[in-house]
SETI-199032 format. One record per residue: residue number from 1; residue in one letter; chain; x, y, z of N, C-alpha, C, O, CB in turn. Coordinates in nm, 3 decimals. Glycine has a CB too. Example, Ala and Ser with C-alpha at 12.3 -4.5 7.8 and 13.67 -1.06 7.14 Angstrom:
2
R 1 A A 1.319 -0.569 0.780 1.230 -0.450 0.780 1.320 -0.330 0.780 1.424 -0.332 0.846 1.131 -0.447 0.905
R 2 S A 1.285 -0.225 0.708 1.367 -0.106 0.714 1.290 0.003 0.787 1.341 0.114 0.804 1.408 -0.060 0.572
END
This chain:
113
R 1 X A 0.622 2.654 1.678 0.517 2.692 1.769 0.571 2.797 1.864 0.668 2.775 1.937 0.463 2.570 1.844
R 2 X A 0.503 2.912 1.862 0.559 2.983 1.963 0.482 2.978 2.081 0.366 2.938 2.082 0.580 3.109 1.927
R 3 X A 0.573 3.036 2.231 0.585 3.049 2.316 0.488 3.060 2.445 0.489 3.014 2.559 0.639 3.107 2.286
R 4 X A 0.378 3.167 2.347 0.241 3.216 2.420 0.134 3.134 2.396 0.019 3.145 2.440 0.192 3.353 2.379
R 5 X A 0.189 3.031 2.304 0.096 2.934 2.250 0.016 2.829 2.371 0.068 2.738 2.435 0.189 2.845 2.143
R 6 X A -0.106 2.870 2.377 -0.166 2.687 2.512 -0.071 2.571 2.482 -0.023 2.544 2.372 -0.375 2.582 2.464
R 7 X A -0.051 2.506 2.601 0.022 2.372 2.577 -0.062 2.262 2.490 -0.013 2.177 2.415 0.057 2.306 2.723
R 8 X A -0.203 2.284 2.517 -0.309 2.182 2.450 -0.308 2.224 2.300 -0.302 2.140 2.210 -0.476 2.196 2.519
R 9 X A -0.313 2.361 2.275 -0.294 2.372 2.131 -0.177 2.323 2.036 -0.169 2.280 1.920 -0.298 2.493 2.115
R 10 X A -0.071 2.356 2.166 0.013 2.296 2.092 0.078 2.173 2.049 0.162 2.161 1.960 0.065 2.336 2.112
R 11 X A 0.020 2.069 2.133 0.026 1.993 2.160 -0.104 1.877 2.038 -0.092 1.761 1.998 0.028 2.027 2.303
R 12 X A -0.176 1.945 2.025 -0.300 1.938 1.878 -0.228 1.940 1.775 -0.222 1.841 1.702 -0.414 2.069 1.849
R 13 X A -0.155 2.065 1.748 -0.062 2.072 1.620 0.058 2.000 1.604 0.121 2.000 1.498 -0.021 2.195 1.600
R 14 X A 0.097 1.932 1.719 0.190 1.866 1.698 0.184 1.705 1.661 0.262 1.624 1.612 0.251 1.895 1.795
R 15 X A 0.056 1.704 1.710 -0.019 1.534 1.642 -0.080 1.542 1.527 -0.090 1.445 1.452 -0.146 1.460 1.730
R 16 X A -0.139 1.684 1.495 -0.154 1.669 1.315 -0.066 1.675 1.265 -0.098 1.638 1.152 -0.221 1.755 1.234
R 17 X A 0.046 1.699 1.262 0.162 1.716 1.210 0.180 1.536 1.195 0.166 1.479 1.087 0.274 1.819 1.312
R 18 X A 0.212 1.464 1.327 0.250 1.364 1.313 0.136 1.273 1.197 0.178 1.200 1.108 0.273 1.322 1.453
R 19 X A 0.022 1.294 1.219 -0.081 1.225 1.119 -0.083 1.273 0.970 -0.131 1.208 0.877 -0.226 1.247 1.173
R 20 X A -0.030 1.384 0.961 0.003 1.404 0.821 0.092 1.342 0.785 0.088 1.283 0.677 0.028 1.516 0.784
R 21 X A 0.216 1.336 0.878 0.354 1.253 0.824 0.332 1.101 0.809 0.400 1.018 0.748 0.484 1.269 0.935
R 22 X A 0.206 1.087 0.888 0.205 0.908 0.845 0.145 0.903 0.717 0.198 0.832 0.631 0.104 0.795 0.951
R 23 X A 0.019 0.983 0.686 -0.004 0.952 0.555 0.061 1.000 0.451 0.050 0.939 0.345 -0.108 0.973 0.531
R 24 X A 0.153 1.132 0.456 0.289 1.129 0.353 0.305 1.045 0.356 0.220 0.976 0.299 0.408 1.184 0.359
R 25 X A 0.439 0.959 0.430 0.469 0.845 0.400 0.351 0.714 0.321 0.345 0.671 0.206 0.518 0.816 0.527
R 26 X A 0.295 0.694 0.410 0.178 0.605 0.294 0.164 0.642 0.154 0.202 0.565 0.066 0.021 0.622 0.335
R 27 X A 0.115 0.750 0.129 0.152 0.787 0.005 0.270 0.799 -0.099 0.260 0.788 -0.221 0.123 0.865 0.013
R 28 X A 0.395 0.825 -0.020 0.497 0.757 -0.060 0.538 0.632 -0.128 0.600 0.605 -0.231 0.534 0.756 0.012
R 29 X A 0.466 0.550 -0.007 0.490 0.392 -0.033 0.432 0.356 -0.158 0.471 0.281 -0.248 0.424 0.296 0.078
R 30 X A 0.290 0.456 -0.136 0.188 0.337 -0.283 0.239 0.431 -0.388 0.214 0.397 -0.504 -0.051 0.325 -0.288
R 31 X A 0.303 0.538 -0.370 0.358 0.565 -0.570 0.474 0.518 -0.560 0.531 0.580 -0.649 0.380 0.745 -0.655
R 32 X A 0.574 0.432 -0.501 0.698 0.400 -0.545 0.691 0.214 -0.554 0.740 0.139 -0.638 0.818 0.473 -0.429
R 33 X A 0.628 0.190 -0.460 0.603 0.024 -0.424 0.540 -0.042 -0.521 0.439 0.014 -0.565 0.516 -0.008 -0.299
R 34 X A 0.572 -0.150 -0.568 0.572 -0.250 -0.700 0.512 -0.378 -0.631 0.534 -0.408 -0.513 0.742 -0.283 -0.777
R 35 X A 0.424 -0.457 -0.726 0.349 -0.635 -0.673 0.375 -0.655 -0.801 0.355 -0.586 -0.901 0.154 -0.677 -0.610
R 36 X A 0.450 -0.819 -0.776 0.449 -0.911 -0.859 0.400 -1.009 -0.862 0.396 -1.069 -0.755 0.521 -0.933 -0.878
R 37 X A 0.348 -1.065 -0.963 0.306 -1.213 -0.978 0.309 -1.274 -1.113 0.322 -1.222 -1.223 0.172 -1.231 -0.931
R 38 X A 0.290 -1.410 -1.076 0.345 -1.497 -1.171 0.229 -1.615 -1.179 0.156 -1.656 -1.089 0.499 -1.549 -1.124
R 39 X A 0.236 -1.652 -1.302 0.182 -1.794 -1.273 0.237 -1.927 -1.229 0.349 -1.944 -1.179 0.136 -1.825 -1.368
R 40 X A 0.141 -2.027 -1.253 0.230 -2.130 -1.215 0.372 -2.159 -1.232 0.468 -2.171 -1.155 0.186 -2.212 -1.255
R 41 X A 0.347 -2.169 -1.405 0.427 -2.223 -1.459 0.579 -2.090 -1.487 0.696 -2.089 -1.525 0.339 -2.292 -1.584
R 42 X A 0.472 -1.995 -1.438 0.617 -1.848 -1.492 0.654 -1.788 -1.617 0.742 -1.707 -1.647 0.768 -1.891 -1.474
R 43 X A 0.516 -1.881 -1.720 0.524 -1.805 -1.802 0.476 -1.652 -1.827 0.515 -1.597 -1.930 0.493 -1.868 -1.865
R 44 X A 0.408 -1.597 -1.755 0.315 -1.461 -1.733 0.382 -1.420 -1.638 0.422 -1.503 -1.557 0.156 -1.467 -1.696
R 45 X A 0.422 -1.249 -1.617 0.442 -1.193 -1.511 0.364 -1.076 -1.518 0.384 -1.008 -1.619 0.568 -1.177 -1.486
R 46 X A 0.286 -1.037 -1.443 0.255 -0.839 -1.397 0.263 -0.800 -1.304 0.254 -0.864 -1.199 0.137 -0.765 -1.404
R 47 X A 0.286 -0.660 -1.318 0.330 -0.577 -1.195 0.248 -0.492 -1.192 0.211 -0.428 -1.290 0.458 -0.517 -1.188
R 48 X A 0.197 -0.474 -1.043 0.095 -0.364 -1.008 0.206 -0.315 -0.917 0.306 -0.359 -0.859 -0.071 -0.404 -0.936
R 49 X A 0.125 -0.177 -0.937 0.207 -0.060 -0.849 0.117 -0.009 -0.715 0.012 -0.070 -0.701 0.239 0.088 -0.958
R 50 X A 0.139 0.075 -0.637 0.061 0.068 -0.528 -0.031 0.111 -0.503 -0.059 0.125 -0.384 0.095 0.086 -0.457
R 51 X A -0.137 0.160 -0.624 -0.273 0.185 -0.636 -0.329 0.095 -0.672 -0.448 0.107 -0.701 -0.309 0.273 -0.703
R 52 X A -0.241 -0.067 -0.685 -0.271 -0.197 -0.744 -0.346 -0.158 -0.941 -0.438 -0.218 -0.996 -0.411 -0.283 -0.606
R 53 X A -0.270 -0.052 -0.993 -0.260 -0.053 -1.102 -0.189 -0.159 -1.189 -0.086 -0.217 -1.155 -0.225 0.043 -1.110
R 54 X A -0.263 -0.182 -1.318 -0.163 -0.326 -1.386 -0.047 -0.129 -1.465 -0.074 -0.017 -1.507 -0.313 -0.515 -1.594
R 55 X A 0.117 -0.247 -1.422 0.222 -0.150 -1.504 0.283 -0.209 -1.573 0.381 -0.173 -1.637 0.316 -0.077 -1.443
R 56 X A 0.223 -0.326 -1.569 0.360 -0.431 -1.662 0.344 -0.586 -1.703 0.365 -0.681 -1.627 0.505 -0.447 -1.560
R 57 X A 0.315 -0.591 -1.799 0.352 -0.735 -1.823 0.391 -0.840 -1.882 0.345 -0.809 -1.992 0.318 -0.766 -1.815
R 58 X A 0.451 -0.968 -1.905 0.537 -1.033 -1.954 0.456 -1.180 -2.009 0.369 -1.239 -1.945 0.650 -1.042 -1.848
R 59 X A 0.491 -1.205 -2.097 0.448 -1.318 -2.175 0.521 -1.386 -2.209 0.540 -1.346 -2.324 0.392 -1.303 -2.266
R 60 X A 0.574 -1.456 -2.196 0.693 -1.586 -2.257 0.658 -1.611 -2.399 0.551 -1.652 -2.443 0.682 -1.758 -2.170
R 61 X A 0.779 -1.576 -2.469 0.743 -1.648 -2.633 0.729 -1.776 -2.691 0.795 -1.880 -2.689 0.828 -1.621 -2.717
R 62 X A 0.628 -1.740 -2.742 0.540 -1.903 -2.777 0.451 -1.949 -2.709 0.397 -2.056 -2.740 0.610 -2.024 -2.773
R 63 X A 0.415 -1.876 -2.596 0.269 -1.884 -2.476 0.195 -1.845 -2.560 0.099 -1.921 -2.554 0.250 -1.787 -2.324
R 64 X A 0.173 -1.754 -2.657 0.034 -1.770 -2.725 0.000 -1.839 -2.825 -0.117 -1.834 -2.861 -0.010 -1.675 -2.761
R 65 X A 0.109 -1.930 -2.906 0.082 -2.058 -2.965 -0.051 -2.147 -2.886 -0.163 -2.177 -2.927 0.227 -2.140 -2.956
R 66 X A 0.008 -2.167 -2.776 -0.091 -2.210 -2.701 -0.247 -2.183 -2.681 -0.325 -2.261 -2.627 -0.048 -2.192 -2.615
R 67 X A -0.280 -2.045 -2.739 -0.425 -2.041 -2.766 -0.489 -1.933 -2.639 -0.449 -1.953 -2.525 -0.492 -2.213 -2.760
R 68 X A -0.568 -1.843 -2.658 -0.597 -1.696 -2.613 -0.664 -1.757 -2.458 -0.654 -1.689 -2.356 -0.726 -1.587 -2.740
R 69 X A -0.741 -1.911 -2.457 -0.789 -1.938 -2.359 -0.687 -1.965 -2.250 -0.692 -1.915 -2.138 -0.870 -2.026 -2.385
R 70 X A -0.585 -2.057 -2.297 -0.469 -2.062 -2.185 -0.389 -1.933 -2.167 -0.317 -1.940 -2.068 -0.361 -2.175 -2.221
R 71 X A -0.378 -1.811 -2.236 -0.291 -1.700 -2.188 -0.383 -1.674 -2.121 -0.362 -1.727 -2.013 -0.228 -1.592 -2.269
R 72 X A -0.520 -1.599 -2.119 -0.606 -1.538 -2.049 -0.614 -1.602 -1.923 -0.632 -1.530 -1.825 -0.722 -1.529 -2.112
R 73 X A -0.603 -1.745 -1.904 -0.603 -1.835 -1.777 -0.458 -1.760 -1.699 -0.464 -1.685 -1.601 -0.585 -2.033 -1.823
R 74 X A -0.374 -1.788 -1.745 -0.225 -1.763 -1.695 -0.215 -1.603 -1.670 -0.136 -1.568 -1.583 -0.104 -1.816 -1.818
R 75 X A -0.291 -1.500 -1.741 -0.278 -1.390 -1.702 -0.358 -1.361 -1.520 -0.316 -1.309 -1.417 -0.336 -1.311 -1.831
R 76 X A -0.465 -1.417 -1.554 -0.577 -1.396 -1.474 -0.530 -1.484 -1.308 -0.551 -1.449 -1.192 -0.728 -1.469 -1.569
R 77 X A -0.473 -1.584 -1.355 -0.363 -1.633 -1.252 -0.229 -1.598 -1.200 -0.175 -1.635 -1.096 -0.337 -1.727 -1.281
R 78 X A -0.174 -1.495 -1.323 -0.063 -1.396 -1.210 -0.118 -1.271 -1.168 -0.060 -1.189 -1.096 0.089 -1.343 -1.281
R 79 X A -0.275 -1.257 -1.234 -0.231 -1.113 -1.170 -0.332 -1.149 -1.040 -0.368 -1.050 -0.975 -0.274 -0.942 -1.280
R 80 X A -0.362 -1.229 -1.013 -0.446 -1.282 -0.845 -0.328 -1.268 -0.761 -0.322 -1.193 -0.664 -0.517 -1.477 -0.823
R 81 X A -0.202 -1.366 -0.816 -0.098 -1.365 -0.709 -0.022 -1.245 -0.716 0.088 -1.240 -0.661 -0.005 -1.482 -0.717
R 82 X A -0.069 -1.149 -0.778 -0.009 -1.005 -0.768 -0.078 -0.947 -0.627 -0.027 -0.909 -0.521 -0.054 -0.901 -0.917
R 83 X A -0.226 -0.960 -0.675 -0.310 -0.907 -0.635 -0.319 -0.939 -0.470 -0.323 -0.856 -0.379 -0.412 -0.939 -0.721
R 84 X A -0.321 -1.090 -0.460 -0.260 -1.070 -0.283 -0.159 -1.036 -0.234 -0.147 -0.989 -0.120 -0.251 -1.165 -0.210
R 85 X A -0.035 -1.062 -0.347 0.064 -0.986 -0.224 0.049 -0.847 -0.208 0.132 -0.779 -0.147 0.220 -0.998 -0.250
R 86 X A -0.062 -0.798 -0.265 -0.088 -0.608 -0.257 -0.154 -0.619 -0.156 -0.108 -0.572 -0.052 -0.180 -0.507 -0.383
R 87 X A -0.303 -0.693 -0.157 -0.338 -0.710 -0.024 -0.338 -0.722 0.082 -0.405 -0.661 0.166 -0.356 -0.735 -0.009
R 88 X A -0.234 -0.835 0.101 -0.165 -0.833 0.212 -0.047 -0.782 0.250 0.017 -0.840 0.338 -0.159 -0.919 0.236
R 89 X A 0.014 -0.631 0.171 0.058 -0.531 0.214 -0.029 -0.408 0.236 0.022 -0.316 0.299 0.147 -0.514 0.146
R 90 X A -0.120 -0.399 0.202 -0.217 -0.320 0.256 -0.276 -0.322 0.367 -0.305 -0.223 0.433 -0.292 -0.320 0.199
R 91 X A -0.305 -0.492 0.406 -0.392 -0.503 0.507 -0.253 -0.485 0.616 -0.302 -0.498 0.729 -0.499 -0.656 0.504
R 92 X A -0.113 -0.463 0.629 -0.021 -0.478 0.733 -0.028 -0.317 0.750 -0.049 -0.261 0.857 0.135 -0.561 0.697
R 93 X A -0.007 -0.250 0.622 0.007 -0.085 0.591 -0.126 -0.043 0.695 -0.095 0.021 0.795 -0.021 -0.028 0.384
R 94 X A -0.267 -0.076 0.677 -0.378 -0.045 0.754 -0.343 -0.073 0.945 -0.332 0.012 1.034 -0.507 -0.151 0.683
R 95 X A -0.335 -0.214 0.952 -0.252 -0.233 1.090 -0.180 -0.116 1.168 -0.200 -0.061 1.276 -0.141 -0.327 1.062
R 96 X A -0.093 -0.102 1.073 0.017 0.017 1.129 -0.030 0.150 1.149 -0.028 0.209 1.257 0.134 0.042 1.032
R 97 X A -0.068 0.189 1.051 -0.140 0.293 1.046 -0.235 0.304 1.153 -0.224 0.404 1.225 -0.194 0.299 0.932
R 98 X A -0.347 0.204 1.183 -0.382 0.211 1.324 -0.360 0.210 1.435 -0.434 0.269 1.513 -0.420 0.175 1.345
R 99 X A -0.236 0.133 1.484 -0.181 0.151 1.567 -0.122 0.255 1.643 -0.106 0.274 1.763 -0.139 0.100 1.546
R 100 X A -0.081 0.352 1.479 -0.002 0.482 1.494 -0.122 0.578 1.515 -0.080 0.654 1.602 0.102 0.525 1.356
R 101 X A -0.253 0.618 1.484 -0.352 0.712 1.485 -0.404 0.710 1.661 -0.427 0.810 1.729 -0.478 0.664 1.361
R 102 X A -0.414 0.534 1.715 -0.479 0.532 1.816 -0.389 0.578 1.939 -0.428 0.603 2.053 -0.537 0.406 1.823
R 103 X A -0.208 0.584 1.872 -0.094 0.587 1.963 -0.134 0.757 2.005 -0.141 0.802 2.120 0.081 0.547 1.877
R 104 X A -0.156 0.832 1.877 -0.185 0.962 1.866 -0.294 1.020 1.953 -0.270 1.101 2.041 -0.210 0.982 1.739
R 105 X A -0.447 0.964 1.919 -0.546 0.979 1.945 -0.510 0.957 2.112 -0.521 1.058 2.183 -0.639 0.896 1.860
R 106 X A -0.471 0.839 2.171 -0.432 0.850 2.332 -0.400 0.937 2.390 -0.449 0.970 2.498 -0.349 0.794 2.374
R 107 X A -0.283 1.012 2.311 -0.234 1.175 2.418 -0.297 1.220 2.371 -0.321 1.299 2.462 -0.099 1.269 2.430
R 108 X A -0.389 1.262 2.262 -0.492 1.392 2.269 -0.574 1.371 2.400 -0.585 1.462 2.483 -0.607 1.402 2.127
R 109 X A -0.625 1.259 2.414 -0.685 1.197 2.541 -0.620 1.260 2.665 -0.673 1.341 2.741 -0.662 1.037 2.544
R 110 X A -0.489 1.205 2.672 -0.411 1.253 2.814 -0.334 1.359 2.766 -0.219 1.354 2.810 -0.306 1.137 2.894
R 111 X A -0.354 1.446 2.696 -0.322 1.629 2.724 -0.421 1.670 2.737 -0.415 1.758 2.823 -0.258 1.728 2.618
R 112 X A -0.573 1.652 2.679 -0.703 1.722 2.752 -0.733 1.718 2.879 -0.815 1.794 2.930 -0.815 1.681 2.708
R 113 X A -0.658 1.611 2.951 -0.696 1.647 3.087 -0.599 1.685 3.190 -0.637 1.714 3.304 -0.761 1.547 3.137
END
């Protein structure tokens, strides 16, 4: 920022800056960050990634002896407990993220006046 620049302007560009860097990072997080879950018993595992995409999953051999109704049960039951622990890294990721916009949004407040 140069010199001749308003302090308020500059001071604008320096909080979009910071609000871009939070959602870089966010974006960061959800293409590298992995959810697991399992079923009860541990025979089923999948992994969602942080668009809560399915990337992966595991079947224990001889779980489908058992018959398409009990895998489909056991799938549908790890990927729930996938599915909240995504949730409830999302809903902490949202938290933060607000905290940090309204931290922002405050000095735009107290440099306009």
């Amino acid at each position: 920022m140069t010199e001749d620049m308003h302090p308020q302007v500059a001071a604008v560009l320096r909080n979009a800056q910071r609000l871009q860097s939070i959602m870089d990072d966010q974006l960061h997080k959800m293409n590298s960050e992995t959810f697991t879950g399992t079923d009860e018993s541990k025979t089923v595992e999948v992994t969602l990634n942080g668009h809560h995409h399915l990337t992966g999953v595991f079947i224990e051999d001889g779980l489908l002896r058992l018959g398409a109704q009990t895998v489909e049960q056991r799938l549908n039951e790890a990927l729930q407990n996938a599915m909240e622990e995504a949730t409830t890294s999302i809903e902490a990721d949202r938290e933060r993220i607000d905290e940090m916009v309204s931290e922002i949004t405050a000095e735009w407040g107290d440099s306009a006046t």
